[in-house]
C-alpha positions in Angstrom: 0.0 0.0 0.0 1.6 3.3 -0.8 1.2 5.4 2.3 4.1 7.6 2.4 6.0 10.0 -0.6 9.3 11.4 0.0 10.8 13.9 -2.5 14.2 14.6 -3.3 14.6 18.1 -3.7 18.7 19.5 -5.2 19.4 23.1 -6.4 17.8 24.3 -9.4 15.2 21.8 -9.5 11.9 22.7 -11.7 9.3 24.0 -9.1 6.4 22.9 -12.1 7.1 19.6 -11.9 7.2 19.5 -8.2 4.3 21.0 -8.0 2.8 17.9 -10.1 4.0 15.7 -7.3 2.6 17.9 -4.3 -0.7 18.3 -6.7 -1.0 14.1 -6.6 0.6 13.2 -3.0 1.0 16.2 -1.3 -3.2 17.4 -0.8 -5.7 16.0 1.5 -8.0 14.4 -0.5 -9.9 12.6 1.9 -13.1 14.3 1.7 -13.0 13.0 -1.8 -12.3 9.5 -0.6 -8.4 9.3 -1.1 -6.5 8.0 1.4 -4.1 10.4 3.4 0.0 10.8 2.5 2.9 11.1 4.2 4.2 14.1 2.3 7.8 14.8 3.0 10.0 17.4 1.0 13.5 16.5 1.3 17.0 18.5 1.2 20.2 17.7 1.4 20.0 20.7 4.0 17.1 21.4 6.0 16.4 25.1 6.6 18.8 25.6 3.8 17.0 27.3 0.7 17.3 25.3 -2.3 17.3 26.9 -5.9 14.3 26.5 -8.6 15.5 27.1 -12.4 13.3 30.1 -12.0 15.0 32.3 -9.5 12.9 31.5 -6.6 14.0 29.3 -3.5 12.6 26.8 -1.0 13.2 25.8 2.6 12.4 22.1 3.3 11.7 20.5 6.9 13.1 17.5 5.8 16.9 15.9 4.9 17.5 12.9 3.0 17.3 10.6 5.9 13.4 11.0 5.8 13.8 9.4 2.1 14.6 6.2 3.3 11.9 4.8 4.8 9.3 6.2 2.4 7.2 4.4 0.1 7.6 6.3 -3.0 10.7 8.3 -3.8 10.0 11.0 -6.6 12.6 13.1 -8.3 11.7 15.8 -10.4 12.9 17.8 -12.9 16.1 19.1 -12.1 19.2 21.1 -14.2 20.9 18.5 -16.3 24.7 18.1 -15.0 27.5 16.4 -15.3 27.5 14.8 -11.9 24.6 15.0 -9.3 25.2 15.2 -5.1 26.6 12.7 -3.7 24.2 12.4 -0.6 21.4 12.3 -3.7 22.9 9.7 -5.5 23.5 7.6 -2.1 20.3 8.0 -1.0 18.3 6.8 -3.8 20.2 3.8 -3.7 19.7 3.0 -0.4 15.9 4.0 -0.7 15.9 1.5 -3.9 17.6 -1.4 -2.0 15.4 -1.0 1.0 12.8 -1.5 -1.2 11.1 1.9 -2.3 9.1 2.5 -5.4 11.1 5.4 -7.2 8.9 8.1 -9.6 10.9 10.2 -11.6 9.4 13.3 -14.0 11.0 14.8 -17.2 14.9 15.3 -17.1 14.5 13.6 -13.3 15.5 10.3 -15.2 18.9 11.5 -15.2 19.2 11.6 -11.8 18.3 7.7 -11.7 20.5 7.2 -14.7 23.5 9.1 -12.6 22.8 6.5 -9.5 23.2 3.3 -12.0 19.4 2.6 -11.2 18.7 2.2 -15.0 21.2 0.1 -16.2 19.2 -3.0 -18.2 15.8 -1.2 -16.7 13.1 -0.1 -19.8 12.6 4.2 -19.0 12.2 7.5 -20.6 12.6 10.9 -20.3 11.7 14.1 -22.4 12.1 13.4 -25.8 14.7 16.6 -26.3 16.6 15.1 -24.0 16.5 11.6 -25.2 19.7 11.9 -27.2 22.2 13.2 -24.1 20.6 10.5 -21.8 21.4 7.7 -24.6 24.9 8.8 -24.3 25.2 9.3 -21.1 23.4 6.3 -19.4 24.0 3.6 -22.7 23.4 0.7 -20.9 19.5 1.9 -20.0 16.7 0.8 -22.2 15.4 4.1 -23.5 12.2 4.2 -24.8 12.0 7.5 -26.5 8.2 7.8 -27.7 6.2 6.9 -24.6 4.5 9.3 -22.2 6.0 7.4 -19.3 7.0 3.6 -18.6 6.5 1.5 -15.8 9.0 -1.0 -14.9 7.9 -2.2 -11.5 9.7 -0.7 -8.8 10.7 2.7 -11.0 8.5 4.7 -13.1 10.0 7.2 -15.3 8.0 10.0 -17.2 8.8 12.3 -20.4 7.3 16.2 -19.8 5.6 17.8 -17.4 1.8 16.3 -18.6 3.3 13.2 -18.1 4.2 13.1 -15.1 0.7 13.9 -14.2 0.1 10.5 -16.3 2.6 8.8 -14.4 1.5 9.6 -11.0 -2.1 8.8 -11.6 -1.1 5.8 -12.7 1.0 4.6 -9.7 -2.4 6.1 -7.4 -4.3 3.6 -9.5 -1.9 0.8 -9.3 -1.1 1.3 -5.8 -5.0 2.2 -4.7 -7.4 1.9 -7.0 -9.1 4.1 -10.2 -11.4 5.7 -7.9 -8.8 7.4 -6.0 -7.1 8.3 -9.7 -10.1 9.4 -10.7 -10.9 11.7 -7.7 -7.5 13.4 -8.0 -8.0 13.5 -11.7 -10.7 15.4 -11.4 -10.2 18.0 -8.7 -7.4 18.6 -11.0 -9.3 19.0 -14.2 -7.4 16.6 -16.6 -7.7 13.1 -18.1 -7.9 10.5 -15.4 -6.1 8.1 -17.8 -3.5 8.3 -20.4 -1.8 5.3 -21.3 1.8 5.0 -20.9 2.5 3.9 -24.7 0.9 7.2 -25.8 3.0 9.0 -27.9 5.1 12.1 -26.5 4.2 14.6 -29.1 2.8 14.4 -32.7 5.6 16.0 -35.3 2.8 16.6 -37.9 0.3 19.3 -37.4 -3.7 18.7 -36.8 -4.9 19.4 -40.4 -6.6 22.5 -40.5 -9.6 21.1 -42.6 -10.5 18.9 -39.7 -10.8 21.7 -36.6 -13.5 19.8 -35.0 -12.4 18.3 -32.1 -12.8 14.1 -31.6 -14.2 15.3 -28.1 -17.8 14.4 -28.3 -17.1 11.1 -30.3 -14.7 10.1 -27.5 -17.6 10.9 -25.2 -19.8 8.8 -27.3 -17.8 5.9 -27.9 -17.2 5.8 -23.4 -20.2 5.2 -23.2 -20.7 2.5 -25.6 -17.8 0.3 -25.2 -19.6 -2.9 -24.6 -20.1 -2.9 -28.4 -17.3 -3.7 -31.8 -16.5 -0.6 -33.6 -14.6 -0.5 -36.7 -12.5 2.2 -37.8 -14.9 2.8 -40.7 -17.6 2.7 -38.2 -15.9 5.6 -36.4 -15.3 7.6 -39.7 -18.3 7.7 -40.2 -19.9 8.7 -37.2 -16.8 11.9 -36.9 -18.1 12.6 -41.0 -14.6 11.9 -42.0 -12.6 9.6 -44.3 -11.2 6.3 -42.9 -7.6 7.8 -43.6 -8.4 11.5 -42.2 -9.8 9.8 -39.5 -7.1 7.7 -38.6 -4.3 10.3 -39.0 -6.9 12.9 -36.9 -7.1 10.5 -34.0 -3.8 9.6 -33.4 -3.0 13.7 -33.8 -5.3 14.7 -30.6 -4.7 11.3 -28.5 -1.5 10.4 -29.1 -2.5 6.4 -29.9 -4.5 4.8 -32.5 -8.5 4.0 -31.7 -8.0 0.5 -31.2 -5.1 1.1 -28.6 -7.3 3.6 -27.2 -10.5 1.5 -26.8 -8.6 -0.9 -25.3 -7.1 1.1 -22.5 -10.8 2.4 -21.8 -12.4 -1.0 -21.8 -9.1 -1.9 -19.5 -10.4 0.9 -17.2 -14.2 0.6 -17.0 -13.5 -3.1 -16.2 -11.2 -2.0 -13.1 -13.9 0.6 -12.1 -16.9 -2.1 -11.9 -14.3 -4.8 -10.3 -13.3 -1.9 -7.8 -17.3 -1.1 -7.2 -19.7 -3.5 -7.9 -20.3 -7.1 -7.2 -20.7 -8.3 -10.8 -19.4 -11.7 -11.8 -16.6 -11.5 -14.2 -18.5 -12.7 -17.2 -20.9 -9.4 -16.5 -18.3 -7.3 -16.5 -16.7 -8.8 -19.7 -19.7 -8.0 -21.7 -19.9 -4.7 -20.2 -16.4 -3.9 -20.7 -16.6 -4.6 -24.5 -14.5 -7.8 -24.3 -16.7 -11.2 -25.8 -15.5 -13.7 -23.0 -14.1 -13.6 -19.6 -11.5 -15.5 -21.1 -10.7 -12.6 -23.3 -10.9 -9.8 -20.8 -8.5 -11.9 -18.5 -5.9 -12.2 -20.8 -6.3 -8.1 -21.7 -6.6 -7.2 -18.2 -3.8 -9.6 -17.1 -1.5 -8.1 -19.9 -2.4 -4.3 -19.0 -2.5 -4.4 -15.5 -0.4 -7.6 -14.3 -2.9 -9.6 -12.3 -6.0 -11.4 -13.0 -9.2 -9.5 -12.7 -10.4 -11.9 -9.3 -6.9 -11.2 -7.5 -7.5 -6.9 -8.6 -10.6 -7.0 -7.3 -9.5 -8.5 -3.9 -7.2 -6.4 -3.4 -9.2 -3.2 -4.6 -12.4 -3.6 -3.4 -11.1 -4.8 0.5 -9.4 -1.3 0.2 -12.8 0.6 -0.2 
């Protein structure tokens, strides 16, 4: 159960993207049923201000020591260097060892990378920095496309949004997609994004289709216990198959089959999470024809079977 976040704070880290981790852990959200965090902000120095890239400081009440019995370690952005504290680069190595989940955001990765954390380990980082990190760190498994990966015990994320992605994903792997969901939407954005998503789209949205996908997305959420076909979906946005495709994957960032699935993937998690329907119910209602089907989808996506989610999910309600 994740119950405590520690984050590593260094000079001129990015206050944005630590602002996305106090947004996620740092907030009591219990009136909106999410469990309470331990939120610790860590320094090398405490009472020491510690630099932002944008002028401003910060005085934490915490030192490193608190990182090490934490749950979740999360580094954020920080100044790319060419070598990183050496009480940083200890203690995230002794948090990892002890066994702590570690969350990194944008150019964070490096940090990790600095440690020897990602040597043989899958990761990412913001794709203008994807070239410097493959030099530096050659022996990680860079993934440059992806919004964030998930490796287990260390999630790295590209930009700033995707940290957002990443975070609300751990919250629903550690908790639930209720609690992801609340957070999500006292925050106003997407409750999921999968991690495969593309970081940015090189080609612009046409400008002959300005319409946004929007209220087809909202129509095909509440439809997903049926087949749709790409033609299907063409049609219903009045477009051509190929304007349709190419418009998709411009405003989501993954194709409409990847993106039906991850939606199925979630509404199935929901009812496990909340209701007491068998698995074959919540097949059909989740779009997939068997419950053969939707455990070898769910299995895949979220790495257990749908009976062992929903005892671990719905005890924690």
């Amino acid at each position: 159960m994740l119950r405590s976040v520690a984050v590593a704070l260094i000079d001129d880290f990015a206050p944005f993207e630590f602002g996305v981790l106090a947004e996620v852990f740092g907030i009591d959200r219990t009136e909106d049923g999410v469990p309470p965090f331990d939120f610790r902000v860590c320094s090398p120095r405490p009472g020491v201000p510690v630099r932002t890239t944008v002028g401003t400081t910060m005085t934490t009440e915490c030192g490193f020591d608190a990182l090490l019995d934490a749950d979740l370690v999360a580094v954020p952005a920080y100044r790319i260097r060419d070598s990183y504290p050496a009480e940083l680069m200890e203690a995230l190595c002794a948090a990892h060892a002890r066994g702590a989940q570690l969350l990194t955001v944008c150019s964070g990765a490096f940090a990790l990378g600095a440690a020897g954390l990602l040597d043989d380990r899958p990761c990412t980082t913001h794709w203008r920095h994807v070239e410097e990190f493959g030099a530096r760190f050659p022996s990680a498994k860079l993934d440059p496309d992806v919004l964030y990966v998930d490796d287990g015990d260390i999630i790295t994320s590209a930009g700033t949004a995707a940290g957002i992605d990443a975070a609300l994903h751990l919250v629903r792997r550690e908790i639930g997609s209720e609690a992801a969901t609340a957070i999500a939407r006292r925050m106003v954005v997407p409750p999921q994004r999968d991690g495969g998503q593309r970081q940015f789209i090189v080609q612009p949205v046409p400008e002959y289709c300005a319409d946004s996908l929007d209220p087809l997305l909202a129509w095909l959420s509440e439809r997903l216990d049926r087949e749709h076909s790409v033609a299907e979906l063409a049609r219903q946005a009045h477009m051509s198959e190929r304007t349709f495709a190419r418009r998709f994957v411009a405003e989501t960032g993954t194709t409409p089959h990847r993106w039906l699935s991850a939606q199925r993937i979630l509404h199935a998690r929901r009812l496990l999470e909340q209701t007491p329907m068998a698995v074959e119910e919540i097949a059909r209602a989740s779009g997939f024809a068997t419950a053969a089907m939707l455990r070898h989808h769910f299995r895949r996506a979220v790495g257990v079977a749908p009976a062992d989610y929903r005892r671990s999910f719905a005890q924690s309600r």
